[in-house]
ZAGUKE-382867 format. One line per 10 residues: number of its first residue (from 1); their letters; for each residue x, z, y of N, C-alpha, C. Coordinates in pm, whole numbers, plus 32768, in hexadecimal, padded with zeros to 4 digits. Layout:
REM ZAGUKE-382867
NUM> a> X,Z,Y,X,Z,Y,X,Z,Y | ... .
END
This chain:
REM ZAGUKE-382867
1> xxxxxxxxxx> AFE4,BBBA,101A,B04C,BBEC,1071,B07A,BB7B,10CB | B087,BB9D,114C,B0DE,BB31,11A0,B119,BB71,11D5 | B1CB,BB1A,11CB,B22B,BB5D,1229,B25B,BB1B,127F | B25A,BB73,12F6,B27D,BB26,1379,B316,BB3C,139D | B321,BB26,1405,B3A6,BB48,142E,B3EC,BBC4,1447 | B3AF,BC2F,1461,B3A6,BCD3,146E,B37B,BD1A,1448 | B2E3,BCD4,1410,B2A4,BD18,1377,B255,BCE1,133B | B22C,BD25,12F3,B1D7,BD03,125F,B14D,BD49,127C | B0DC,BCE1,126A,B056,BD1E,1278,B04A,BD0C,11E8 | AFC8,BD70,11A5,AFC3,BD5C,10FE,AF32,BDDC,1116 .
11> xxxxxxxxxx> AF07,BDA2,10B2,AE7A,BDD7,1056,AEA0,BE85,105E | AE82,BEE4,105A,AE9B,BF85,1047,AE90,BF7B,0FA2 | AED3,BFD6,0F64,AEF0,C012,0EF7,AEFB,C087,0EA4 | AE8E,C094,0E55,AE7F,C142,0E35,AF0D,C18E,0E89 | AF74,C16C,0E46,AFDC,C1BB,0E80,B021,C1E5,0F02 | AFC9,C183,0F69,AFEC,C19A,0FD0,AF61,C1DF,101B | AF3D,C212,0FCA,AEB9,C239,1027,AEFC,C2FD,1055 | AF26,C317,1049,AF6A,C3A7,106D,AF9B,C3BF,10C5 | B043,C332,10E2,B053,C330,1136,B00A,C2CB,1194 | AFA5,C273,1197,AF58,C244,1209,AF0E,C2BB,125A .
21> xxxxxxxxxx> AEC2,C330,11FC,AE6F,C399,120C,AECB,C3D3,1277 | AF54,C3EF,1241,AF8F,C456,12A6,AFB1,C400,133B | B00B,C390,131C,B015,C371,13AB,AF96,C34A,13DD | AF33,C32A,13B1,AEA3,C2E3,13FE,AE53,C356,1464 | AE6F,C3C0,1410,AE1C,C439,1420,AE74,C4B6,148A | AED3,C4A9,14E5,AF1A,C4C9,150B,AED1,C4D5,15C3 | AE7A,C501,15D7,AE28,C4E2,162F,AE96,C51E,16DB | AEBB,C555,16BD,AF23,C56B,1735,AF96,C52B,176F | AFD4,C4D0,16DF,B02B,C436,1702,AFCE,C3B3,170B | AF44,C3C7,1727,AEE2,C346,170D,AF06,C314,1776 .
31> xxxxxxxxxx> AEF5,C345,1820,AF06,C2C9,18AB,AEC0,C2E9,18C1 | AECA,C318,1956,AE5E,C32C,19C9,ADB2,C2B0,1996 | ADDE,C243,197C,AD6E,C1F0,1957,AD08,C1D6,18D9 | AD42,C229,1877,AD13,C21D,17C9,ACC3,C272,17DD | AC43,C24A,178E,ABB2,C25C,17B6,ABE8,C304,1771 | AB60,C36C,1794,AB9F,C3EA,1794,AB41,C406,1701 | AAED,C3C2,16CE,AAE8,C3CE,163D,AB23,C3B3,15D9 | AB2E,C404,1563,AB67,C3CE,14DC,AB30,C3ED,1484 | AB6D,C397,13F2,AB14,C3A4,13A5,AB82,C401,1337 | AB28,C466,1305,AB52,C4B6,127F,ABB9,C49D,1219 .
41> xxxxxxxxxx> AC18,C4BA,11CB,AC63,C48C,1198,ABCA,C45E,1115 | AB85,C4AE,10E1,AB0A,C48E,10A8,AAC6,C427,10C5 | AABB,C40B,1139,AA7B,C396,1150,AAF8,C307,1141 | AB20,C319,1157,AB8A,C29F,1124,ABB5,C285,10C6 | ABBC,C2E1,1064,ABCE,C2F6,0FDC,AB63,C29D,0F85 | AB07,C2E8,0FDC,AA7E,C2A7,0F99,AA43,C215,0FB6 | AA8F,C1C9,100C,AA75,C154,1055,AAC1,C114,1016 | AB54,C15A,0FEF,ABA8,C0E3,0FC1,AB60,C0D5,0F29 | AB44,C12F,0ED9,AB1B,C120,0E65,AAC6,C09F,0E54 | AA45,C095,0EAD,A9CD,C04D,0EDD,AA2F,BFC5,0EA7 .
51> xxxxxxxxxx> AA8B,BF96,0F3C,AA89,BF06,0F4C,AB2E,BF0D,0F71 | AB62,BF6A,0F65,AC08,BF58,0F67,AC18,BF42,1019 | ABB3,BF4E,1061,ABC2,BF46,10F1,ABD9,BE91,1123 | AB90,BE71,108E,AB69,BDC9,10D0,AACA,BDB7,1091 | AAA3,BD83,1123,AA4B,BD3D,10C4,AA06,BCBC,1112 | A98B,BC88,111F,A95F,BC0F,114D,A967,BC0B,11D7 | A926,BC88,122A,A91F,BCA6,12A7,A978,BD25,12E3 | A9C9,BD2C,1294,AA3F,BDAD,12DC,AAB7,BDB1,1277 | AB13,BDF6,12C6,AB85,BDE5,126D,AC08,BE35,1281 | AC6F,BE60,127C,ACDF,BE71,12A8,AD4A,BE7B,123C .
61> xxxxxxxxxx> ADDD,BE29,129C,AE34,BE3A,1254,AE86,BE7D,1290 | AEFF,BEC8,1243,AF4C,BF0F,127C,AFDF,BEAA,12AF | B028,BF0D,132B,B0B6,BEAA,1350,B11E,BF07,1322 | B153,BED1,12D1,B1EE,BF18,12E0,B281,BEC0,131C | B2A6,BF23,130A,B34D,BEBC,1332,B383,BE7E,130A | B3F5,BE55,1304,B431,BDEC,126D,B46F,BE6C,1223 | B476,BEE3,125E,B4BB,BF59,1204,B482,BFA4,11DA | B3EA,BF54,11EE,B357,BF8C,1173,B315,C009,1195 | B339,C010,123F,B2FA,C0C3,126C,B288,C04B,12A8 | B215,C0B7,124D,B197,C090,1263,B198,C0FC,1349 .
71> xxxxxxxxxx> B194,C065,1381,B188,C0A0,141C,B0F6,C089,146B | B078,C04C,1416,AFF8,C03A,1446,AFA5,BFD7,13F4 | AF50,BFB5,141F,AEDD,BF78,13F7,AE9B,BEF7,146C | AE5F,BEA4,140F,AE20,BE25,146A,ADB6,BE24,1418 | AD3F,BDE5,1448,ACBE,BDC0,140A,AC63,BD95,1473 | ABF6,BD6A,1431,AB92,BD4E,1482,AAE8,BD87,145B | AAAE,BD60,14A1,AA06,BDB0,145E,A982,BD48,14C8 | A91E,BD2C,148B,A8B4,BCE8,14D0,A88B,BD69,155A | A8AC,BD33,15C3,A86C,BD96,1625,A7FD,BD66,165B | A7A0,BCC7,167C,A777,BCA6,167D,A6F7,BC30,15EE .
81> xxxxxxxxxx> A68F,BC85,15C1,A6BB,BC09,155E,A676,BB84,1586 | A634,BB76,15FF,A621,BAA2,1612,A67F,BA45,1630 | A6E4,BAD3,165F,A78A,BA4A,168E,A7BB,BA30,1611 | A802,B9CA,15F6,A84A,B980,1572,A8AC,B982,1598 | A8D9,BA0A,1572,A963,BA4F,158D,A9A6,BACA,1577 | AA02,BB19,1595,AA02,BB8B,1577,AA6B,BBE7,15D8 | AA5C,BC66,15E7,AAC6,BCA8,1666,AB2E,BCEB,160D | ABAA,BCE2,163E,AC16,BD32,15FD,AC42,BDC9,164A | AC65,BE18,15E7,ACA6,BE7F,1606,AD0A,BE9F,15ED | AD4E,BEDC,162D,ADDC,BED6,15D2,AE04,BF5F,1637 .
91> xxxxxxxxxx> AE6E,BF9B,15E3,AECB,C029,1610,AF43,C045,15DC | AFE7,C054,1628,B06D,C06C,1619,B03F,C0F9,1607 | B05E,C166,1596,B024,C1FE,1585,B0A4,C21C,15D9 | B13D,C231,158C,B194,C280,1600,B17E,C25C,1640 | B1A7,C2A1,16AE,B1D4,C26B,175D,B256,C234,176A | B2C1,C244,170C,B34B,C216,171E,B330,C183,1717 | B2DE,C14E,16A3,B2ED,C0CC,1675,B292,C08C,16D3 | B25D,C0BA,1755,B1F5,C05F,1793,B250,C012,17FC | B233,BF7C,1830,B269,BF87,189A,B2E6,BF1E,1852 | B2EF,BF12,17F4,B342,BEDD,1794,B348,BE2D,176E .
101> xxxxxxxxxx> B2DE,BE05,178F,B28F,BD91,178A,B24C,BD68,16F7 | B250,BDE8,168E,B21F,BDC7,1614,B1A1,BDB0,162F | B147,BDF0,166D,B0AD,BDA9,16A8,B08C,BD4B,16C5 | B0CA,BD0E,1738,B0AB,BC71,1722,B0CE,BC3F,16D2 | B180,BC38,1681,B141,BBE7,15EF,B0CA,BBFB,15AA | B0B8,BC6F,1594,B055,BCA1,150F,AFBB,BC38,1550 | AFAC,BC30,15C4,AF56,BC19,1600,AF57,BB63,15F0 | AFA8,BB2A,15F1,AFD1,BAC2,15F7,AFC3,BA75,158E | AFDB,BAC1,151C,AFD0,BA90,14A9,AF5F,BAA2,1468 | AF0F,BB2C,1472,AE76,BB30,1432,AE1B,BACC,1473 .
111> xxxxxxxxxx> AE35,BAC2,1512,ADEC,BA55,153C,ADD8,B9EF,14F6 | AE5A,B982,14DF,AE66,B935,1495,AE19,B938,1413 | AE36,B9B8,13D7,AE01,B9AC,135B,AD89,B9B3,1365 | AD31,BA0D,13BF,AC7E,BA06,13B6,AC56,B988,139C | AC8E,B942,141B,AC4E,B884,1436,AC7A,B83B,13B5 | ACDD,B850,1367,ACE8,B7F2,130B,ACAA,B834,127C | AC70,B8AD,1278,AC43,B90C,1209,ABBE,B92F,120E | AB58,B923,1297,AAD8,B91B,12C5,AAA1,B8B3,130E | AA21,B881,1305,AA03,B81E,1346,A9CE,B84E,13A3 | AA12,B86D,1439,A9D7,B8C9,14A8,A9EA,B883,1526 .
121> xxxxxxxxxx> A9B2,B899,157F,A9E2,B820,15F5,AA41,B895,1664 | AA47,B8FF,1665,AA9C,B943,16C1,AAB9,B9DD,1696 | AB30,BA05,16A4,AB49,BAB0,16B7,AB3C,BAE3,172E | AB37,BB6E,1722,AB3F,BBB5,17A2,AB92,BC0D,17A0 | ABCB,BC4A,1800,ABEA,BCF2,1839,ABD2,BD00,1897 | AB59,BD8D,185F,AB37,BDD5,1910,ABC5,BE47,190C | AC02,BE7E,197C,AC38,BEB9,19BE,AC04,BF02,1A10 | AC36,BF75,19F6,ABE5,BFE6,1A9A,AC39,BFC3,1B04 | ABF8,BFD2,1B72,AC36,BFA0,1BF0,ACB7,C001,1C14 | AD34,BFDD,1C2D,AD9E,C001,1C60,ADE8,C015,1BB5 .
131> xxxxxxxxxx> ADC5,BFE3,1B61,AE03,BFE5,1AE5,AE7C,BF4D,1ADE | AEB2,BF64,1B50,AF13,BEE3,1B82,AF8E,BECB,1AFE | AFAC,BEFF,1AB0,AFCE,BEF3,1A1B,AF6F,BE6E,1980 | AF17,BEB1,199D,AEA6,BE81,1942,AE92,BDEA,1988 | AE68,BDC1,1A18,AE58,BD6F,1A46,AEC9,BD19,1A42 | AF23,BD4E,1A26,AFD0,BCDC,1A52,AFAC,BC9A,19A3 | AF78,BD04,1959,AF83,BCCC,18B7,AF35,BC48,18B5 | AEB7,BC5B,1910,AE3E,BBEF,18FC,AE9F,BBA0,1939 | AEA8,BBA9,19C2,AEBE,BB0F,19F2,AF5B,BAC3,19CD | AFC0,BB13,199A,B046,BAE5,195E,B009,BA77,18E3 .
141> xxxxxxxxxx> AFB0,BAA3,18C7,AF73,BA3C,183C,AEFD,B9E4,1864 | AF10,B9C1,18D1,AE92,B942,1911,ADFE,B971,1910 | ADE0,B9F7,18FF,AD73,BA2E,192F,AD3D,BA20,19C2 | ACF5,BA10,19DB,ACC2,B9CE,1A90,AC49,BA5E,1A82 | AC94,BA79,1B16,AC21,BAF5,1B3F,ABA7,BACC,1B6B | AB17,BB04,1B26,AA79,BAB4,1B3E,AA3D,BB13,1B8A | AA71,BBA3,1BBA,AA1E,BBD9,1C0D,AA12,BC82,1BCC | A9D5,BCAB,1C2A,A9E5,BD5B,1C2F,A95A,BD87,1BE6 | A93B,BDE8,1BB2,A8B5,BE1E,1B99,A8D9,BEC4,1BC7 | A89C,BEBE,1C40,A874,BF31,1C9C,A861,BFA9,1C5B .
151> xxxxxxxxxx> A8A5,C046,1C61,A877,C08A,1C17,A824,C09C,1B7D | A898,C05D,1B1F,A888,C052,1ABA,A87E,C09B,1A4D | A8E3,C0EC,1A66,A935,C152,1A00,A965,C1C1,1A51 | A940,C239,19EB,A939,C2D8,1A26,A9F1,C2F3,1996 | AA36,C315,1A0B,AAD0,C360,19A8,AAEE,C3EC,19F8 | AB03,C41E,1999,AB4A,C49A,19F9,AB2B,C4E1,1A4E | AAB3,C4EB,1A9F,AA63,C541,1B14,AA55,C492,1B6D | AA6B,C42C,1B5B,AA5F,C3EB,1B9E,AA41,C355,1B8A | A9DE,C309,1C09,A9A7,C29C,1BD4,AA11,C233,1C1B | AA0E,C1C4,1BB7,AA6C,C148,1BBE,AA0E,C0CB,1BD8 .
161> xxxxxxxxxx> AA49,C05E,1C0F,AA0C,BFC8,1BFB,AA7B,BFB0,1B8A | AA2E,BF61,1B3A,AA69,BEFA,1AD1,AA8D,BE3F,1B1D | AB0A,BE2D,1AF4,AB33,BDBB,1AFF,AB33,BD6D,1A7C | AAEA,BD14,1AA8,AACC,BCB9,1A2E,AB3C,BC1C,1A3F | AB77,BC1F,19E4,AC08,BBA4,19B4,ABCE,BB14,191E | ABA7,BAB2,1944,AB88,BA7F,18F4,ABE6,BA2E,18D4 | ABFF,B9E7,1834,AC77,B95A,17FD,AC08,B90A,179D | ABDB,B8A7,17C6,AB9A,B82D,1789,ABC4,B7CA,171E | AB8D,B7C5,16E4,ABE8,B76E,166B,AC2E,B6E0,167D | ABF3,B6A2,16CC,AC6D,B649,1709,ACC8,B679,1735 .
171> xxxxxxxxxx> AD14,B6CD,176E,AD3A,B6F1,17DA,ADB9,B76B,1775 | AD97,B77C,16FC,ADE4,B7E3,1691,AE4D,B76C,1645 | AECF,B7B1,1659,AF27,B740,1622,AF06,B775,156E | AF21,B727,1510,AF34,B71F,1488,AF79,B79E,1471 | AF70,B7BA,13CC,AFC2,B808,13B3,B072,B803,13A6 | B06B,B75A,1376,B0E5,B740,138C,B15F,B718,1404 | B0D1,B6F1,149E,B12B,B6DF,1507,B13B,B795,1536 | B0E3,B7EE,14F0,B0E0,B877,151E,B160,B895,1523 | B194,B8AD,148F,B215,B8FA,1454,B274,B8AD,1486 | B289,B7EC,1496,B2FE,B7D0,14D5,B31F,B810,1554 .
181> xx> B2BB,B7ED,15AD,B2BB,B843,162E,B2E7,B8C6,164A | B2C3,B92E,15EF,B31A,B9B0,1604,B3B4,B9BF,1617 .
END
C-alpha cells in the first residue's frame, strides 16, 4: 500500500472485487476516451484469481480516497516487448471525482514506484489525440511528449492518432522526493 496525499494506491482484494466490477464496468460513465471494450465480470474474476492483477509484466492497483471510496485504478502492461520499460494506464471511473487532481498523484507516485521496484529504463502513456486531460496527467509528472502514431486506434465509429508521453529514469524523482512534493 502507498499513501499519498489524496490517496491510497494498494494491491485489489477479494473483497473489493464487486465493487471494482461495478464502478469499472459502468460503460456509459467511462469518457468519451475509455477504450470501448471491456472485460466480463468473469473474466476478471478469473484473472484476479490467476495473479491478484499483478504480475511480472502487467499489473494494476486500485486508487481510493483517504475515505477509502475505491475511485479508479493505475497499472501498467508490456506494450512493446524490446523496450525496457513499460506503458501505464490508468482511469478516474466516476465522472464527479475526475478533474480532481487524484490522477496525477496516483500517477506520480506509481511512477516512482515502477523505477525503484523494476529495472526499466522508461514509462509511457499513449493518449488519444484531443484527450487534453490524460495528457496534462503525463506531462504534470515530467513525461516529455516523443511523438504521434498516425491512425492508431479505432473507438467508437472513429479513428484516433495516439500521443505518445515518455519519463526516463533519470529524470523520475524517488519515491521519497515523490510524496514530499505532493
Amino acid at each position: 500500500m502507498i499513501e499519498a496525499k489524496n490517496i491510497i494506491l494498494r494491491n485489489m482484494r477479494q473483497d473489493d472485487l464487486d465493487t471494482y466490477m461495478k464502478v469499472r464496468g459502468n460503460y456509459h460513465d467511462s469518457g468519451e476516451f475509455m477504450p470501448g471494450r471491456m472485460e466480463t465480470p468473469v473474466q476478471l474474476k478469473k484473472q484476479f484469481e490467476e495473479d491478484g492483477f499483478w504480475s511480472e509484466n502487467d499489473g494494476r492497483l486500485i486508487i481510493l480516497t483517504k475515505e477509502n471510496k475505491l475511485i479508479g485504478d493505475i497499472g501498467f502492461f508490456k506494450s512493446i516487448p524490446y523496450v525496457e520499460g513499460f506503458e501505464l494506464g490508468y482511469s478516474i471511473f466516476p465522472p464527479e471525482e475526475r478533474g480532481k487532481g487524484y490522477m496525477s498523484e496516483a500517477a506520480a507516485v506509481f511512477s516512482a514506484y515502477m523505477f525503484e521496484s523494476k529495472p526499466i529504463l522508461r514509462l509511457q502513456i499513449c493518449t488519444l489525440k484531443g484527450n487534453e486531460p490524460s495528457a496534462k496527467v503525463a506531462l504534470n509528472n515530467g513525461y516529455v511528449h516523443e511523438g504521434t502514431l498516425k491512425n492508431a486506434t479505432w473507438l467508437r465509429g472513429k479513428t484516433y492518432d495516439l500521443e505518445i508521453f515518455a519519463l526516463y529514469r533519470e529524470n523520475c524523482l524517488s519515491m521519497k522526493d515523490t510524496l514530499a512534493k505532493l
